[in-house]
C-alpha positions as CSV (number, residue, x, y, z in Angstrom):
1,X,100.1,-126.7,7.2
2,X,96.7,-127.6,8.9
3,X,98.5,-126.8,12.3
4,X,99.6,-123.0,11.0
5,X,95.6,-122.2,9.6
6,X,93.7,-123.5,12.7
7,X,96.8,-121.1,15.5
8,X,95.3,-118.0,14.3
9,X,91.1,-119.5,14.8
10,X,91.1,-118.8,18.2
11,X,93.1,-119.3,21.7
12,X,93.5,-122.8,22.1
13,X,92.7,-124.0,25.5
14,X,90.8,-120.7,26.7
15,X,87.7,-121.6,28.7
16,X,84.7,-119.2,27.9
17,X,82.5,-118.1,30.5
18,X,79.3,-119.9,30.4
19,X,75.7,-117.7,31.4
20,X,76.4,-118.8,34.7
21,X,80.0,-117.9,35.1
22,X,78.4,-114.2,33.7
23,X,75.6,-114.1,36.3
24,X,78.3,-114.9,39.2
25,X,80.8,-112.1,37.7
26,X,77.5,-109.7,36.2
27,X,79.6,-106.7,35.9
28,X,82.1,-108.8,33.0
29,X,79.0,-110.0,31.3
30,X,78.0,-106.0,30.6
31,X,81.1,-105.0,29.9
32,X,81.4,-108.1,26.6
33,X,78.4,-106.9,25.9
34,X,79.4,-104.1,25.4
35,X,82.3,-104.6,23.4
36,X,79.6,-106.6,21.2
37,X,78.1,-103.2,20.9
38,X,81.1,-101.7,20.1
39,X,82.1,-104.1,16.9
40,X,78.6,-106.4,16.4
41,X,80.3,-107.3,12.8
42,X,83.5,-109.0,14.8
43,X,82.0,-110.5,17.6
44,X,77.9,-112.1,16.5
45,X,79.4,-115.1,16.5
46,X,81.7,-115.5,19.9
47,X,80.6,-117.9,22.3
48,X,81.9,-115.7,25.1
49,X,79.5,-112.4,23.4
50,X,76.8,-115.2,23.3
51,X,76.4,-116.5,27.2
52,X,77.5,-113.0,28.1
53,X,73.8,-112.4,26.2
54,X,72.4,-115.0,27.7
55,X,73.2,-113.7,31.2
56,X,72.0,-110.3,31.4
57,X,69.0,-111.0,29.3
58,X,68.2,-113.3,33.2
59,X,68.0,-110.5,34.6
60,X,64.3,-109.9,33.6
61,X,63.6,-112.5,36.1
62,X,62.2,-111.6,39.2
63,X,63.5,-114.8,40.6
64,X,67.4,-114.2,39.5
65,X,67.2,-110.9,40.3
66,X,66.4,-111.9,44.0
67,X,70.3,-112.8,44.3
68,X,70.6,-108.6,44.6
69,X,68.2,-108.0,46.6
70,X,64.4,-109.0,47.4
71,X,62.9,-105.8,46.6
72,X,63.8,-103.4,43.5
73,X,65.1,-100.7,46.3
74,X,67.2,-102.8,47.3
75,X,68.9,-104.0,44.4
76,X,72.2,-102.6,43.1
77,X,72.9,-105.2,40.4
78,X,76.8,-105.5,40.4
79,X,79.5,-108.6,40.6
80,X,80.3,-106.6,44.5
81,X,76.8,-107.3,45.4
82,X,76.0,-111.2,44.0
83,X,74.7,-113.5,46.5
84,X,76.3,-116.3,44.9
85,X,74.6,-118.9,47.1
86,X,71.3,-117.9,45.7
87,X,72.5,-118.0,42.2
88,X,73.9,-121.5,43.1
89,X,71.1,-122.6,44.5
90,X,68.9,-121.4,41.1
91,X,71.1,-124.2,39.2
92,X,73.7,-121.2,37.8
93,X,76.8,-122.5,39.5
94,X,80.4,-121.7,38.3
């Protein structure tokens, strides 16, 4: 009985993305986020919706926004245009 109510709490063995997993693949932390968005009610409490969060709200930082590009006209923010190195080097490694 235990075994049949805890099968339908979630996918058992699925790993969720952690912020730096997001940073690394920016373009799949926007696009949970915006499923959030979509259904807030469903999803305020998945850990996936949560360090989906957690990653875009770095991008405020000057210094993680670097991995795109030193200067804003050069930065096109998206998963094609990570410098992973830099973001592995910042501590945010996958």
């Amino acid at each position: 009985m235990v075994a049949l109510s805890l099968a339908g709490c979630g996918k058992v063995g699925e790993k969720v993305p952690s912020a730096a997993d997001y940073l690394h693949d920016i373009d799949a932390a926007r696009a949970k986020v915006k499923e959030y968005q979509g259904d807030p009610a469903k999803l305020q409490n998945d850990a996936a919706v949560i360090n989906a969060s957690q990653a875009v709200a770095k991008l405020g930082s000057d210094r993680v926004l670097q991995c795109w590009g030193k200067t804003s006209a050069e930065r096109h923010v998206a998963t094609a245009n990570t410098n992973h190195e830099c973001l592995d080097a910042q501590g945010f490694k996958r």
